[in-house]
C-alpha positions as CSV (number, residue, x, y, z in Angstrom):
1,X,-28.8,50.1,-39.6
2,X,-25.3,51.4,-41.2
3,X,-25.0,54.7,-41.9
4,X,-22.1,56.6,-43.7
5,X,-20.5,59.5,-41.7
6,X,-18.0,62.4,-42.5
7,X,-15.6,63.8,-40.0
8,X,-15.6,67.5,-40.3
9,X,-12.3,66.8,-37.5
10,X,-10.0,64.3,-39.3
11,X,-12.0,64.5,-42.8
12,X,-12.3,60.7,-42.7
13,X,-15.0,58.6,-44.0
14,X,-16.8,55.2,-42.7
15,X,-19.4,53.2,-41.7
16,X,-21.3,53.0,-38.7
17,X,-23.8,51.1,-37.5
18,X,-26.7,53.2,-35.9
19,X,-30.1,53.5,-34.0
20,X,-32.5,55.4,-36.6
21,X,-33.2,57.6,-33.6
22,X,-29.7,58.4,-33.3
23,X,-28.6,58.3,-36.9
24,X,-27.7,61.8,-37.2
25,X,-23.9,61.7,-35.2
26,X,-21.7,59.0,-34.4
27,X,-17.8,59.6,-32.7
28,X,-14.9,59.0,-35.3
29,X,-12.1,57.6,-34.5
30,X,-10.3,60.8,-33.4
31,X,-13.1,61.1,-30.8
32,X,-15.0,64.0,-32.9
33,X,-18.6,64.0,-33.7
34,X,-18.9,62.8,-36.9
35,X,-22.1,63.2,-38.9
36,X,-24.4,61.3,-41.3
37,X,-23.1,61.6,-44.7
38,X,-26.2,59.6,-46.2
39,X,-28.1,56.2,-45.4
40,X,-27.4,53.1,-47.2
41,X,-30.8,51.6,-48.0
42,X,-31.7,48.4,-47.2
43,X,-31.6,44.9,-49.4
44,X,-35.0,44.4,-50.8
45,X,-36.3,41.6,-52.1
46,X,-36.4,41.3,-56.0
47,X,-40.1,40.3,-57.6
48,X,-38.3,37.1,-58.7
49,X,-38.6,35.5,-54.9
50,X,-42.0,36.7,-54.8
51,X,-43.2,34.9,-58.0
52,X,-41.2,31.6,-56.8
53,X,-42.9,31.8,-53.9
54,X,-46.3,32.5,-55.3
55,X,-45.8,29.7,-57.6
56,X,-44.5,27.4,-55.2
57,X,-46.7,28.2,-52.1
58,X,-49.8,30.2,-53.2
59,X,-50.9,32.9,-51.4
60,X,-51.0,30.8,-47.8
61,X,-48.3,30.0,-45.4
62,X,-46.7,26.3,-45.4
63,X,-47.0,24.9,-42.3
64,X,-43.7,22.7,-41.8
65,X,-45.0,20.2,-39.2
66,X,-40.8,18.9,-38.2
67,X,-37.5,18.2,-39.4
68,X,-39.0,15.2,-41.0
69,X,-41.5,17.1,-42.9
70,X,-39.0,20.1,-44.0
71,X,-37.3,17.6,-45.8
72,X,-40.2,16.5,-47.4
73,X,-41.1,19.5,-49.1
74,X,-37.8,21.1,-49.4
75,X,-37.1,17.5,-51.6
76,X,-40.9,18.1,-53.4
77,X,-39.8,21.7,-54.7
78,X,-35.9,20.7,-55.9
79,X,-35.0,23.3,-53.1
80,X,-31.2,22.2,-51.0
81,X,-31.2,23.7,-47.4
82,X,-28.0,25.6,-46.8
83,X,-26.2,27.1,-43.7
């Protein structure tokens, strides 16, 4: 996860990607021990995926059977794969 830490050394602030176990410290740039300013939370996903996919899918899982197939569906629902 990415954390944001304080330098109590240099004063500086950043980013820093972390175990949750070790969260609380991470070494600044100066080479002190910087420590956890406060956690960034998370993306969540908003309610609006949820009732697209309700509406979409139902309540069970689609099983894509191919490439072939994922087209299929992906055409069925107006949906354009990207990436």
């Amino acid at each position: 996860m990415v954390y944001d830490y304080a330098c109590p050394e240099c004063g500086k602030t950043f980013e820093g990607y972390n175990r949750v176990a070790n969260r609380a410290t991470h070494v600044c740039d100066c080479g002190a021990t910087a420590l956890l300013k406060f956690s960034i939370k998370p993306i969540q996903v908003t309610p609006v995926i949820h009732e697209f996919v309700e509406r979409h899918f139902g309540p069970k899982p689609v099983l894509v059977r191919g490439r072939t197939h994922k087209r299929q569906l992906l055409k069925e629902l107006g949906l354009v794969q990207t990436g």
